[in-house]
C-alpha positions, 0 to 999 in steps of 0.5 A: 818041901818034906824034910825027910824026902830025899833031894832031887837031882836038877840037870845041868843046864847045857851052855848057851852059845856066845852068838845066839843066830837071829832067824831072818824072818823077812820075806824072802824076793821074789827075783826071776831068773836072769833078772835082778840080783842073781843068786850066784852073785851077778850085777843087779841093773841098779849095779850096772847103773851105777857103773855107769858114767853119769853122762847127758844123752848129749855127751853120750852122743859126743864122746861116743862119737869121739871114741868112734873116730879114734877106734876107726882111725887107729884101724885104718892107720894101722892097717893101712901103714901094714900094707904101706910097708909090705915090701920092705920086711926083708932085703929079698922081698924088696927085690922080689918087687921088680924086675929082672935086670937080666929079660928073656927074650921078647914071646908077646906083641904089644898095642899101647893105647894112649887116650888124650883129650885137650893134651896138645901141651904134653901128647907130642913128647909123650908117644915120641918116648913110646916110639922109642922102646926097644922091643921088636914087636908093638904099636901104639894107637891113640885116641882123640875126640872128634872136638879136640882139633888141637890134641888131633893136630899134634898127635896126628904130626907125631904119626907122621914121624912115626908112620909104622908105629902110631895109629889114630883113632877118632872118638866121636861118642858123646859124652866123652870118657877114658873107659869109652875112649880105650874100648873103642881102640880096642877094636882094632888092636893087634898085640896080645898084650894090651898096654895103658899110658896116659897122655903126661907118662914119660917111658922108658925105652926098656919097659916094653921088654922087661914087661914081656920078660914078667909075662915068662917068668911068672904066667900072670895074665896081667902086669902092673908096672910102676908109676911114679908123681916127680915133682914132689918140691912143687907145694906142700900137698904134691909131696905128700901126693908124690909119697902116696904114690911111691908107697902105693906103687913100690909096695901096698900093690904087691901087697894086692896081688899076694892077696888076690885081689888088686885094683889096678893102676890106670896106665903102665898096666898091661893086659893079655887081650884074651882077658879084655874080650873076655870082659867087654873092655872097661866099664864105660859108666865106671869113674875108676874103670882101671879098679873095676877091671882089676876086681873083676879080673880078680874075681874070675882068678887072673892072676896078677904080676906087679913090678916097680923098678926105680930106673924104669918107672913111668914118670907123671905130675902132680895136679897143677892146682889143689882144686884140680887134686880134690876133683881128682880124688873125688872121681877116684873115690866115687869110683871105688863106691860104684865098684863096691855098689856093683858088687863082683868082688863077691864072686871072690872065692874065699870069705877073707878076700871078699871082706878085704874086698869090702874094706878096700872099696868101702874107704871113701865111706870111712873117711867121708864118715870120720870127715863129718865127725872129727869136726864135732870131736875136735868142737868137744876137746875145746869147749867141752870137759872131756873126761879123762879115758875119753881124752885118752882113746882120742890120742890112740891114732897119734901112736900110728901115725908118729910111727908113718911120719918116720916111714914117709920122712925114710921114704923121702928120704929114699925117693930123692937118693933113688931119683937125684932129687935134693930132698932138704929141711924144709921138705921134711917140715912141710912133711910134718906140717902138712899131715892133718891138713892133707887127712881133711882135705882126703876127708873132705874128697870123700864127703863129696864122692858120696854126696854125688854117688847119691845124688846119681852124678857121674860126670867126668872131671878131668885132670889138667897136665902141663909137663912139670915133670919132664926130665931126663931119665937118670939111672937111679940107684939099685934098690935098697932097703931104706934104713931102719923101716923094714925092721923097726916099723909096724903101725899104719899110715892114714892116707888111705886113697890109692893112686890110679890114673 
């Protein structure tokens, strides 16, 4: 360095930041769209995976299958309890439900048709009854099979003590079927109404004038009136089957008719004759002929009247047996899946009416579905460690159906206040206790309705009756609204199977 040269000046050093970033050198991923780890911080598959519950394929199977069952039986429950409990939102639209206490004057004729086969037992007092109604203007043809001497020897005496009212009409057609047996009478019917009652229906001598009465007021093409199971003290399951028919017939068939589409009840229906020719009668291969009727008379836009008065219901039985109560509720059901097969209910004008439509006539195969699988869900409860959120969805039916238990205990309670049957302790036990056992065994109805609808076998199995509900006709009490239902009650009940005859 030369002393004599002046210093030279050295810049100071600009300060280092405290972090000093590393450049990430790594190569950037190739990652597509829509796949892998997105950008905009999605969930990569590996993510998802791990999301997961880490199941076998066989509990993916099994607890899927217990997660169905519950979700389907929820639906049906809530639903179902919703149309259960339709008349009773208020005190008015309980008395919409029927009919007036004050009828007009008599405007239709009547033909009662009343099929039998082997009912030598009940047919007698059974037309008896029916001759003694108060309207000016019916008659009452019945129908017997040209092999059944004994039922065509007490109807033919019964003629003979009503000779202006009671006709006979022979059915020689083999095989033999209630759709055939009315198709032939109606041939020779009169009236502009035609009338349906089963061989066992006790009648109450005003019905025919408070049916004509409906007719005026509301233009309906068609009347469905009330039809009511008695002996509801017989067994455990003719409870239950009383209570169906009660809610059913007092409530979910007013629920039908505001929505246009209704399968009708098999007897205490009355149809302007117009309309029946117009559809050729009843489907004579149809196991529930008085559903397909009611659909299709829906669908072309007849319009539909219901009414069910406690004091002049049409009175009925229980099956004799549990066999005889399961072929019945089989044909009911293989009924609803060749109506469902044969498709008018697509004619319905408007989307919502056809999807109710499906889901109605559809029933027998949601219950024979959720039949085979609550076996495989209740084997996994006891045998397998089911993890937590699945043992939690499987009690998602129970809340609906505490809620129809207190409908039904109200509803029982009602039905033996309304007809003066003593309704005790142990009837509301056999209520409780005979809830799943009855829900098997409408399952078990349903497996089998579908097992013949496709095996093609459509034979007729008919109903036993003896008369268990012959009684005389008390007056019951004027309709109320039965305590704490109409304003507290909102979830569904799981029997799903509508009562026809």
């Amino acid at each position: 360095m030369n002393p004599n040269s002046e210093p030279v000046e050295v810049p100071a050093a600009e300060p280092a930041p405290l972090l000093t970033p590393v450049p990430d050198t790594s190569p950037a991923p190739d990652i597509a769209p829509n796949r892998g780890a997105a950008a905009d911080g999605g969930v990569s598959d590996t993510q998802l995976h791990s999301l997961l519950p880490d199941w076998s394929v066989g509990q993916w199977i099994g607890y899927t299958s217990m997660i169905l069952v519950a979700i389907l039986l929820t639906v049906i429950a809530v639903t179902t309890l919703w149309w259960m409990l339709h008349a009773w939102r208020s005190r008015d639209s309980l008395q919409r439900t029927g009919f007036s206490r004050t009828p007009r004057p008599a405007a239709e004729s009547f033909t009662l048709l009343v099929p039998g086969r082997h009912e030598e037992e009940v047919m007698g007092q059974t037309l008896d009854k029916l001759a003694e109604q108060d309207h000016p203007d019916f008659e009452i043809i019945v129908i017997v099979g040209h092999d059944d001497p004994g039922t065509e020897a007490v109807v033919r005496a019964a003629a003979a003590r009503h000779p202006h009212l009671i006709k006979v009409v022979v059915d020689s057609s083999v095989p033999k079927n209630k759709p055939k047996a009315l198709n032939l009478a109606l041939k020779s019917a009169r009236g502009s109404v035609i009338g349906v009652f089963d061989a066992e229906d006790d009648v109450h001598p005003r019905l025919l004038s408070l049916v004509d009465s409906r007719f005026t007021e509301t233009g309906a093409d068609v009347v469905q009136g009330g039809v009511q199971l008695m002996n509801f003290d017989t067994t455990w399951w003719s409870l239950r089957n009383v209570l169906e028919y009660y809610f059913w017939f007092r409530s979910r068939l007013h629920f039908h008719a505001n929505a246009k589409f209704i399968p009708l009840g098999g007897n205490t229906v009355f149809i302007r004759r117009t309309w029946l020719e117009w559809s050729d009668g009843w489907d004579a291969e149809c196991l529930a002929e008085d559903c397909e009727v009611g659909v299709r008379l829906s669908s072309q836009g007849a319009t539909v009247a219901v009414a069910y008065s406690p004091e002049v219901v049409t009175r009925e039985e229980t099956p004799g047996t549990l066999t005889s109560l399961f072929k019945q509720r089989t044909r009911w059901n293989q009924g609803f899946l060749q109506v469902l097969g044969k498709g008018e209910w697509r004619k319905l004008p408007t989307k919502r009416q056809r999807l109710f439509a499906r889901y109605i006539l559809a029933m027998p195969f949601l219950q024979a579905a959720t039949g085979l699988l609550i076996p495989v869900s209740i084997a996994l409860v006891i045998f397998a460690k089911v993890p937590v959120v699945v043992a939690l969805i499987t009690f998602l039916p129970l809340a609906p159906t505490i809620v129809t238990l207190a409908a039904e205990a109200a509803g029982l309670s009602e039905f033996g206040r309304l007809y003066g049957k003593k309704v005790r302790l142990r009837d509301y036990v056999r209520l409780v206790l005979g809830t799943f056992p009855y829900q098997v065994f409408l399952a078990a109805a349903a497996v089998r309705a579908v097992y013949r609808q496709l095996k093609g076998e459509n034979s007729w199995e008919k109903t036993e009756h003896s008369g268990a509900h012959r009684t005389t006709f008390d007056t019951p009490e004027p309709q109320q609204e039965f305590a704490g239902v109409a304003t507290s009650t909102s979830a569904a009940q799981l029997s799903t199977s509508g009562a026809s005859s």
